[in-house]
GUKOL-475324 format. One record per atom (N, C-alpha, C): x, y, z. Coordinates in steps of 0.001 Angstrom, whole numbers, padded with zeros to 6 digits, always signed. Atoms other than C-alpha are relative to their C-alpha. Layout:
BEGIN
XYZ ...
//
This chain:
BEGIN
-001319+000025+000599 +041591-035630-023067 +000308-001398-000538 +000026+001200+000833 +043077-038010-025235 +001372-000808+001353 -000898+001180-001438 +045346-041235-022792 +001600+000752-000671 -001897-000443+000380 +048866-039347-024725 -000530+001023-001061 -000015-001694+000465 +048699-035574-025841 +000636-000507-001011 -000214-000273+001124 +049908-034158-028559 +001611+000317+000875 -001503-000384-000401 +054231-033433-028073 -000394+001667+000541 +000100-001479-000537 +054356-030249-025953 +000206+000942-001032 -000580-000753+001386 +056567-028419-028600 -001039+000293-000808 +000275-000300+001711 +054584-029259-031545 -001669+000736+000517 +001528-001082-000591 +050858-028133-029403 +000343+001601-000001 -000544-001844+000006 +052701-024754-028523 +000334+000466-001044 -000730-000752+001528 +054622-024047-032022 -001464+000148-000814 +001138-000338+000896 +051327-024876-033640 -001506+000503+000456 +001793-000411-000411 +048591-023821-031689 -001253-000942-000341 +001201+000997+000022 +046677-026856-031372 -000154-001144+000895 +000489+001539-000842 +045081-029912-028894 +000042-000769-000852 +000658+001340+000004 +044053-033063-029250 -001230-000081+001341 +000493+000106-000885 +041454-033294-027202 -001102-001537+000522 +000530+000882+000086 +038832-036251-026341 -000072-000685-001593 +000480+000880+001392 +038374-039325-029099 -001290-000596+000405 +001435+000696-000012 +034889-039833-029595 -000464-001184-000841 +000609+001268+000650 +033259-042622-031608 +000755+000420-001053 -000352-000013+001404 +033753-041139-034719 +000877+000925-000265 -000573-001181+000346 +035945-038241-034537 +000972+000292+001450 -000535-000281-001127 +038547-036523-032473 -000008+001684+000021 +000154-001211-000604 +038373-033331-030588 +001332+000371+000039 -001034-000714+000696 +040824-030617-032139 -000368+001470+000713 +000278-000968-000363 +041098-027351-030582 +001127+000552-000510 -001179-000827+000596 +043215-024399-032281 -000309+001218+000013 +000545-001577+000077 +043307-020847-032647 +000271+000684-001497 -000578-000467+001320 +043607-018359-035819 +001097+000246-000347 -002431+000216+000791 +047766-018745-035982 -000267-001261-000490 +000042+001265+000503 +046650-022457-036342 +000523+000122-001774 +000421+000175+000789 +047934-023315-039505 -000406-001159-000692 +000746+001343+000339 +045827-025619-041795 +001018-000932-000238 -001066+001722+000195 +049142-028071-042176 -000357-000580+000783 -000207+000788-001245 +048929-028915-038660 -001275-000612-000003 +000849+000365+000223 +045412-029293-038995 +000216-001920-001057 -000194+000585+001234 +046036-031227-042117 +001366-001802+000736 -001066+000993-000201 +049168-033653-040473 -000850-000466+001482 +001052+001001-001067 +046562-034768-037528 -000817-000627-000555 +000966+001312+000849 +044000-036249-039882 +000893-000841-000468 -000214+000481+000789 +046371-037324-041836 +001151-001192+001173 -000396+001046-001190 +048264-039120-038525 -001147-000818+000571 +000546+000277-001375 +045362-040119-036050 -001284-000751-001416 +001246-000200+001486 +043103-040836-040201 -001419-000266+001396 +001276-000330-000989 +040071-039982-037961 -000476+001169-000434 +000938-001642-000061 +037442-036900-038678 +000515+000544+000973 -000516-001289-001091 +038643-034043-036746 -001337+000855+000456 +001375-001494-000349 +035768-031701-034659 +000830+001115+000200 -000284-000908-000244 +037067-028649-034785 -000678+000762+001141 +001004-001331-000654 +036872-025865-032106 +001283+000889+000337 -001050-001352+000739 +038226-022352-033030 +000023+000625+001982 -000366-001036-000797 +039699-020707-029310 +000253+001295-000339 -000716-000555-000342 +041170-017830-028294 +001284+000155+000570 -000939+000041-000896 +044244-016742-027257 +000045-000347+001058 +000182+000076-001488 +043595-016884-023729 -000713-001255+000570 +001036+001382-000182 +041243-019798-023907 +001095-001088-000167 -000375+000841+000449 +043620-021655-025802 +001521-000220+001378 -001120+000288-001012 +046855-020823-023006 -000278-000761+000790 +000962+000952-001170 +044429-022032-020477 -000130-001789-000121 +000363+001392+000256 +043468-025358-022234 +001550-000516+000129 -001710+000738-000007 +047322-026001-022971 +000743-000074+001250 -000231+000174-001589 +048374-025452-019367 -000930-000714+000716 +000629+001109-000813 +045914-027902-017852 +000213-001244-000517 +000053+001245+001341 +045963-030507-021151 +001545-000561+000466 -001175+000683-000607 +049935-030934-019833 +000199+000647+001531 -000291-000545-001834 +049675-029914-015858 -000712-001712-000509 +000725+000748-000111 +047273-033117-016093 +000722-001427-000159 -001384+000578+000388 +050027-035189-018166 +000728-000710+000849 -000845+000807-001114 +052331-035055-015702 -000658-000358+001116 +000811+000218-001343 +049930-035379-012627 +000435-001776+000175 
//
């Protein structure tokens, strides 16, 4: 995970992480509601390559309930 998430709100409304920043890129996780703005307003915030990785519903509830349980920990 990245040291400060993405705003709760805007992860849930848009269906998308932030997940680890690697060397060259950052780890993006979303599902098919994702839409490409949000996509589109994280490069264009974080200007970093994005890795995409396409969830599921269920995958994706999962990741978002640990990504902020962890947060607040």
């Amino acid at each position: 995970m990245t040291d400060k998430p993405l705003p709760y709100r805007f992860a849930k409304q848009h269906h998308i992480l932030l997940g680890l920043q690697r060397e060259d890129a950052y780890e993006v996780y979303y599902t098919a509601q994702t839409a490409p703005s949000a996509i589109a307003e994280l490069r264009r915030h974080y200007k970093m390559p994005l890795q995409l990785h396409l969830l599921d519903a269920t995958q994706f509830s999962q990741r978002l309930a640990d990504t902020y349980q962890l947060a607040t920990d």
